[in-house]
C-alpha positions as CSV (number, residue, x, y, z in Angstrom):
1,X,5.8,-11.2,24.3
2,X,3.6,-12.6,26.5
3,X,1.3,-15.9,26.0
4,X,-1.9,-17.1,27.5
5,X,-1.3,-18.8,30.6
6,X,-1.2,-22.8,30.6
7,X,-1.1,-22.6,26.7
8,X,1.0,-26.1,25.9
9,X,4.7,-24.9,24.9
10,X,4.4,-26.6,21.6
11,X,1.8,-24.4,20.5
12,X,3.9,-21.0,21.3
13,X,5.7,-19.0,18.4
14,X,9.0,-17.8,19.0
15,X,9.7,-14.5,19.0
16,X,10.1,-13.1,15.7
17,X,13.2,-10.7,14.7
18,X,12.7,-7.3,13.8
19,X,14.9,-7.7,11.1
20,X,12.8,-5.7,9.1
21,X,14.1,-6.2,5.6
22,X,15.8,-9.5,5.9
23,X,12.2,-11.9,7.1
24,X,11.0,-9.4,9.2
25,X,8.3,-9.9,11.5
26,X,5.5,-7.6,13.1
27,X,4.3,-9.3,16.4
28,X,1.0,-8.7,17.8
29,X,1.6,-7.9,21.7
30,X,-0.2,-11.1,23.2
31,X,-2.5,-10.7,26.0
32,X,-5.2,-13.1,26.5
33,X,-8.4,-11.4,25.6
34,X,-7.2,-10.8,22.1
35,X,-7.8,-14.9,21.5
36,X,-4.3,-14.8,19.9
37,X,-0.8,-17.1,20.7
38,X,0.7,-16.7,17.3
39,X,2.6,-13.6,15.3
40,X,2.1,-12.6,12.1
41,X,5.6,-13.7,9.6
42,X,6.0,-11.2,6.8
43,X,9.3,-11.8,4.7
44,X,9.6,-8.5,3.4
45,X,11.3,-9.9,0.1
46,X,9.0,-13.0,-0.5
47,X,5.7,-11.7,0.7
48,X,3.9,-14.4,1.9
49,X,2.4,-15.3,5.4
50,X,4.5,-18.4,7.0
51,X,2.9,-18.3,10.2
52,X,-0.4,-17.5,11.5
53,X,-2.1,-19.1,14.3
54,X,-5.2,-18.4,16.6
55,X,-6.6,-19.7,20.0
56,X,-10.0,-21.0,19.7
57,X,-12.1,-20.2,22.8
58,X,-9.8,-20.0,25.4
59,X,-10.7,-23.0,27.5
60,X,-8.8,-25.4,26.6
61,X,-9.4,-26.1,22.9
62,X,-6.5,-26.2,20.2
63,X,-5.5,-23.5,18.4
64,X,-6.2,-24.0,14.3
65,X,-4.0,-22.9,11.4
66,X,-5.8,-20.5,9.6
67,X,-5.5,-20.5,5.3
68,X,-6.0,-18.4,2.7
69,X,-9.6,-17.0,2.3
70,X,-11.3,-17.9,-0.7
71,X,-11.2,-15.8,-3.7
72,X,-15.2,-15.5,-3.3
73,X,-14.6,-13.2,-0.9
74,X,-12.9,-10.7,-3.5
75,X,-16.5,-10.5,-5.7
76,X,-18.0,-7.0,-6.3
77,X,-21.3,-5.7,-5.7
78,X,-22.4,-6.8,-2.5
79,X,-20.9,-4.0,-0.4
80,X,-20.4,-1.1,-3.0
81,X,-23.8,0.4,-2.0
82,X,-22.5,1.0,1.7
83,X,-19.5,3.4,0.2
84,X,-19.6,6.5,-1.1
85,X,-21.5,6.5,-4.7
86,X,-17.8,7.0,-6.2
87,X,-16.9,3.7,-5.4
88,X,-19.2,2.6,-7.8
89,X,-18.4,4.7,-10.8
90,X,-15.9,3.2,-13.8
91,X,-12.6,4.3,-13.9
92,X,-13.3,5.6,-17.3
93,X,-15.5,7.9,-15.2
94,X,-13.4,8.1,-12.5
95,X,-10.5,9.8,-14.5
96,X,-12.8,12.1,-16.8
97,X,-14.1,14.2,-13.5
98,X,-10.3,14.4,-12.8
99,X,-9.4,15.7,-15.7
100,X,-12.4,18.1,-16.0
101,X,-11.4,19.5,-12.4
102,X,-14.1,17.7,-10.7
103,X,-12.5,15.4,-8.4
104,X,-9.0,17.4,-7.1
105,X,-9.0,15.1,-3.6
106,X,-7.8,11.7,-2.2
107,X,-9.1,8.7,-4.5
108,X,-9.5,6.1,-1.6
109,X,-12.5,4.4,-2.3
110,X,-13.3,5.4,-5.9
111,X,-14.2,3.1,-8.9
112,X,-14.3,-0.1,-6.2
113,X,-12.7,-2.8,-7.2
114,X,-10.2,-1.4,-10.0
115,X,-6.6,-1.3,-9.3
116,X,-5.1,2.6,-7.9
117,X,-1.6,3.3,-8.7
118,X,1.2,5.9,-7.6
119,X,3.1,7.8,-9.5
120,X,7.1,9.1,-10.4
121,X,8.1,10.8,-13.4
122,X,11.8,11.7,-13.9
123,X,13.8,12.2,-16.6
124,X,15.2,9.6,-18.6
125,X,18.5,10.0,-17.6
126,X,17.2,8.8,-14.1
127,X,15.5,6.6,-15.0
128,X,16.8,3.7,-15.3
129,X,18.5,3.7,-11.6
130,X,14.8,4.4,-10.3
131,X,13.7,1.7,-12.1
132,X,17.0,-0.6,-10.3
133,X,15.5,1.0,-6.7
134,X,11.9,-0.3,-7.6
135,X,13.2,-3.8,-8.5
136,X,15.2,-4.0,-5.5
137,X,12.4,-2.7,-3.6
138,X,9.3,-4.6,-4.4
139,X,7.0,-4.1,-1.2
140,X,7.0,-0.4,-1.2
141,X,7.6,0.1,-5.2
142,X,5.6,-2.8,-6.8
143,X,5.6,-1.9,-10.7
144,X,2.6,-2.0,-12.8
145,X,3.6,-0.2,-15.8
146,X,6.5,2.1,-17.3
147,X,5.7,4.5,-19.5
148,X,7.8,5.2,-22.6
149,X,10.0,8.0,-22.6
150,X,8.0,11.1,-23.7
151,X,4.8,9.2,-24.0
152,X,1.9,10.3,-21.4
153,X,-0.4,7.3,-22.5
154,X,0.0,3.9,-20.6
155,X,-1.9,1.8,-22.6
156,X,-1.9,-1.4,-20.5
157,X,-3.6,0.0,-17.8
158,X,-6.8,1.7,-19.9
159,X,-7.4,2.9,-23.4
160,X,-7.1,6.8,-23.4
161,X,-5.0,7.6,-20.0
162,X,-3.1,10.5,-20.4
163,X,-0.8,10.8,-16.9
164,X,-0.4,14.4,-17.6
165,X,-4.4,15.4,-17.1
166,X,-5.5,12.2,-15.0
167,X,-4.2,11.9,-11.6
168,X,-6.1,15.0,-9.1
169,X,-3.2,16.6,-7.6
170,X,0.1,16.3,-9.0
171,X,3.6,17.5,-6.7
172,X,6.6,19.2,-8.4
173,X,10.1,18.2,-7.1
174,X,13.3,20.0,-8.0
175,X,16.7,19.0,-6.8
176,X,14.7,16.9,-4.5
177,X,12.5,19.7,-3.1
178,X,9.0,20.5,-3.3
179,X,8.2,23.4,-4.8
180,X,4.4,23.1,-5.6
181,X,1.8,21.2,-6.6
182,X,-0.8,21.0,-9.7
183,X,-3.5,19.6,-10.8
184,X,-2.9,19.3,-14.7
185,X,1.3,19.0,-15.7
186,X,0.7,19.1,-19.6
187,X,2.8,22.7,-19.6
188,X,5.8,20.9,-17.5
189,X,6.0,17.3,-19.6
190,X,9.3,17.2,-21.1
191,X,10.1,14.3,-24.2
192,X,12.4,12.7,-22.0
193,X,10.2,11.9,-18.8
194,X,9.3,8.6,-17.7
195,X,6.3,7.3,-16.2
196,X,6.7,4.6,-13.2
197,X,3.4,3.2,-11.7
198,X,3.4,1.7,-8.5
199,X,0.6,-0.2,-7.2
200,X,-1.3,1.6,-4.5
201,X,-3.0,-0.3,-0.8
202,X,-6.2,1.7,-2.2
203,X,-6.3,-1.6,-4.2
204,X,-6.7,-3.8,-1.4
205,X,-8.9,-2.0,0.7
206,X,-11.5,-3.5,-1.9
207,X,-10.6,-6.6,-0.6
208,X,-11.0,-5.9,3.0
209,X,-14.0,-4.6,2.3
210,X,-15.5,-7.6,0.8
211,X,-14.3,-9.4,3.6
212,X,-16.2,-8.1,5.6
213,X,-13.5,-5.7,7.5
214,X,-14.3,-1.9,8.4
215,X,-11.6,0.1,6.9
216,X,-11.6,3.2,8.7
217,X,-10.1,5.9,6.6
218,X,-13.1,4.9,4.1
219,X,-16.0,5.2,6.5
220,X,-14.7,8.4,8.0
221,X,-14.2,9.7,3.9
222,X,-10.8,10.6,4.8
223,X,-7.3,9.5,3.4
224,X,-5.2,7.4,4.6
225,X,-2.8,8.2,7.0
226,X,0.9,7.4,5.9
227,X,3.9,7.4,8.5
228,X,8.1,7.5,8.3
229,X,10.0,5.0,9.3
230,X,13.4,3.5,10.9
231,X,13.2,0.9,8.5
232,X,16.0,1.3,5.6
233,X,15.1,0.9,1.9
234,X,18.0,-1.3,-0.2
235,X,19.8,1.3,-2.2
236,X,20.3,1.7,-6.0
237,X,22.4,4.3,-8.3
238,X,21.5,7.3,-6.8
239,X,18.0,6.4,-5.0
240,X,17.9,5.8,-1.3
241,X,16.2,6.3,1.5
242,X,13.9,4.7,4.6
243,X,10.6,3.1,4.0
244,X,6.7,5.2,4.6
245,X,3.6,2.6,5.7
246,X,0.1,3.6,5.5
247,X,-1.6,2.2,8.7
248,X,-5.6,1.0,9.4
249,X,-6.5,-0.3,12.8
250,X,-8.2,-3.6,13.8
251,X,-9.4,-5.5,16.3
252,X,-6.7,-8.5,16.4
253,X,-8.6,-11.0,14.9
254,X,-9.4,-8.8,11.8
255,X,-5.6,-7.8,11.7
256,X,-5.2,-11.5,11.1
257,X,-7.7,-11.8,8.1
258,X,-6.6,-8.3,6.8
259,X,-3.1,-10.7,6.6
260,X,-4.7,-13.0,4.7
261,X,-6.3,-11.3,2.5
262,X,-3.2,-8.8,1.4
263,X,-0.8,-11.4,1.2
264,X,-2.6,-12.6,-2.0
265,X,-2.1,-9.2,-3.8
266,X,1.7,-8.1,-4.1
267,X,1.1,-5.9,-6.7
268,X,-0.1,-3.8,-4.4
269,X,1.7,-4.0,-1.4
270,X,0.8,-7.3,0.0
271,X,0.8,-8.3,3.4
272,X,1.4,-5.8,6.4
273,X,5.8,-5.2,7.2
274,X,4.7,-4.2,10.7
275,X,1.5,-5.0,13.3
276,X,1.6,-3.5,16.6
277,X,3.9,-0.9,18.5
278,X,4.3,1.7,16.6
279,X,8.0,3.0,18.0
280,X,9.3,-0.4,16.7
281,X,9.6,1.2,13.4
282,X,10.5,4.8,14.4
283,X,6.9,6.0,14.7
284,X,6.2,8.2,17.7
285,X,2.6,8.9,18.0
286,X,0.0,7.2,15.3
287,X,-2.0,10.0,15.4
288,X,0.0,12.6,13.9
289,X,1.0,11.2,10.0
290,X,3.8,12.4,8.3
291,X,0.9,12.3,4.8
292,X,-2.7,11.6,4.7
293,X,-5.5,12.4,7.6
294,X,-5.1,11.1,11.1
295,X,-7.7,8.6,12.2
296,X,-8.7,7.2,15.4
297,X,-7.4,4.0,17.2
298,X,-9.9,2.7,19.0
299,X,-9.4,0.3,22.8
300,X,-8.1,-2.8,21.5
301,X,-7.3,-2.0,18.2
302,X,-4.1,-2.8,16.7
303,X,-2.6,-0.5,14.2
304,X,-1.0,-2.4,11.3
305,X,1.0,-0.9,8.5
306,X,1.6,-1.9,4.9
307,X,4.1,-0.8,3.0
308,X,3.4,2.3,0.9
309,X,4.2,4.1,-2.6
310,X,5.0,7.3,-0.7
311,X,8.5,6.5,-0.2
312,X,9.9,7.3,-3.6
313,X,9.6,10.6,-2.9
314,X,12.0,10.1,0.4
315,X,14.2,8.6,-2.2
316,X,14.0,11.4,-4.9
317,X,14.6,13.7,-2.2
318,X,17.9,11.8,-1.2
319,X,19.0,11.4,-4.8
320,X,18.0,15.5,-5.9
321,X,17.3,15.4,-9.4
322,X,16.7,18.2,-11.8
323,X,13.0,17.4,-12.2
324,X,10.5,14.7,-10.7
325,X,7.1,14.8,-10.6
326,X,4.8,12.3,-8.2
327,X,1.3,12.2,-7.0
328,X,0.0,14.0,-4.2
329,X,-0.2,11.6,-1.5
330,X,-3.6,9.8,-1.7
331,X,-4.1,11.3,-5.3
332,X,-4.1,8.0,-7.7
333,X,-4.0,7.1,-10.7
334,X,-7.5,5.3,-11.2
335,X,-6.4,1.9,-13.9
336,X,-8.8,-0.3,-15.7
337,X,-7.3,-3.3,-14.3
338,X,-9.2,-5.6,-11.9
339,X,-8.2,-6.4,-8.4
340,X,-9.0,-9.8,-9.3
341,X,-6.1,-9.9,-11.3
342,X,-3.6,-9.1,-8.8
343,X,-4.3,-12.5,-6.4
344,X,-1.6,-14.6,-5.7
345,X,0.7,-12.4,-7.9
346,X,-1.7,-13.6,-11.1
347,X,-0.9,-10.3,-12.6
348,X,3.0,-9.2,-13.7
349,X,4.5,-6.6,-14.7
350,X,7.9,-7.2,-16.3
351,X,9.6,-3.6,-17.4
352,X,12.2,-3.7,-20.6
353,X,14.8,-1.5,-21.2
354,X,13.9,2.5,-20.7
């Protein structure tokens, strides 16, 4: 890591430990034009931000703390007419061109400002040990609703939702395997499945967006791109497996307020588990995703990665069972819930017995 020269030692971070799982830390690689002398603390248990400092001009003035942005900055309406018309539609809407066939694509940017979840369904029999691997995995499997066994409607997160119509592409899973994909599952729903809904970094982008942040997937209308990793999931029963990250670039400053403004909403993800050099985390060229659409990383752009909902399905492959269905990477679940009601963990989700 490398500081800006003459910067007084008391003002240096230490380098962080790439102890990934256990109060992990992405750094940003310091050089000085980037205005930055501090790395970005992400416990990957706790999600919050413990450490963020910036360099104020460079010439000789102290760096300042920087603190959590105001909650102003998460009100709609000021930048929905810059995104695609979608974004502006009600998830009610939303969800009835999916199940009429009209939307069969990526839902990033649709119905702005309502929460997007992924998607498992398994049997009941496996149920509950998913349900252990999501507790004991909150970044990438943060819970927002379990459905009852055999029941397709989630009532909590909007009135008429039927899971087996209302998500645009759907994959089929057996033993672990992929063996297609659909856009309606009504014909494969068994009385025993499950629902789990995980929240989705579609949620957040919202966020970003309002604070004032280009997130680049969105105004290239692509998806986002999602990545394996190095970085080891905690096991449960019979689920296992290594973590997936989506990734958007920014400038280093904007990586910084992207921080701040994730870390308020773990619901869906929360802050980043990773800033920076990609290979730290197993990654070997950002512009070839494992899921999702490539997008371009522009001279002095960071990448930065959040944890995604992806990696159940390295974990259902691991674990093989019978039957599992999930959502098409980037296909969501558009919910009637508020982003507003995911800040600073307001909202929660806490699952009963299956």
């Amino acid at each position: 890591m490398r500081f800006l020269p003459n910067l007084p030692k008391k003002w240096r971070c230490n380098r962080p430990t790439a102890d990934h799982l256990s109060g992990v830390c992405s750094i940003f690689d310091l050089i000085p034009d980037r205005n930055i002398v501090g790395a970005v603390s992400n416990s990957f248990q706790q999600n919050f931000l413990s450490q963020l400092i910036t360099y104020g001009d460079l010439t000789g003035s102290p760096p300042f703390v920087t603190h959590g942005l105001p909650a102003s900055i998460f009100k709609k309406g000021v930048q929905v007419a810059a995104l695609d018309p979608a974004s502006a539609r009600s998830p009610a809407d939303v969800r009835a061109d999916i199940r009429a066939g009209k939307i069969r694509g990526h839902t990033s940017g649709m119905a702005h400002g309502f929460v997007q979840a992924n998607l498992v369904i398994l049997p009941k029999p496996w149920a509950e040990d998913f349900l252990q691997f999501c507790l004991a995995n909150p970044k990438p499997c943060p819970l927002v609703a379990v459905g009852k066994p055999g029941d397709p409607a989630l009532p909590t997160l909007g009135p008429g939702i039927d899971i087996r119509t209302d998500v645009p592409k759907y994959c089929i899973l057996r033993d672990g395997q992929p063996v297609g994909e659909s856009h309606d599952i009504t014909d494969l729903w068994g009385d025993n499945f499950v629902s789990f809904l995980i929240g989705c970094s579609f949620s957040f982008e919202g966020a970003l967006i309002d604070a004032g942040l280009e997130v680049r997937h969105i105004a290239l209308d692509r998806n986002v791109p999602m990545f394996r990793t190095n970085i080891p999931c905690e096991p449960a029963g019979r689920f296992s497996g290594n973590l997936v990250v989506s990734m958007r670039p920014f400038q280093a400053l904007d990586a910084i307020r992207a921080v701040e403004v994730t870390s308020r909403m773990p619901q869906v993800h929360g802050s980043p588990v990773h800033i920076g050099d990609p290979s730290r985390i197993g990654i070997i060229d950002v512009t070839q995703p494992d899921y999702g659409d490539s997008v371009p990383v522009a001279d002095g752009e960071l990448p930065v990665f959040w944890a995604c909902g992806v990696t159940p399905q390295l974990a259902i492959a691991q674990a093989r069972p019978p039957i599992a269905i999930t959502h098409s990477p980037g296909c969501m679940l558009v919910t009637d819930i508020r982003d507003e009601s995911l800040l600073d963990g307001d909202f929660r989700f806490e699952p009963g017995p299956i």
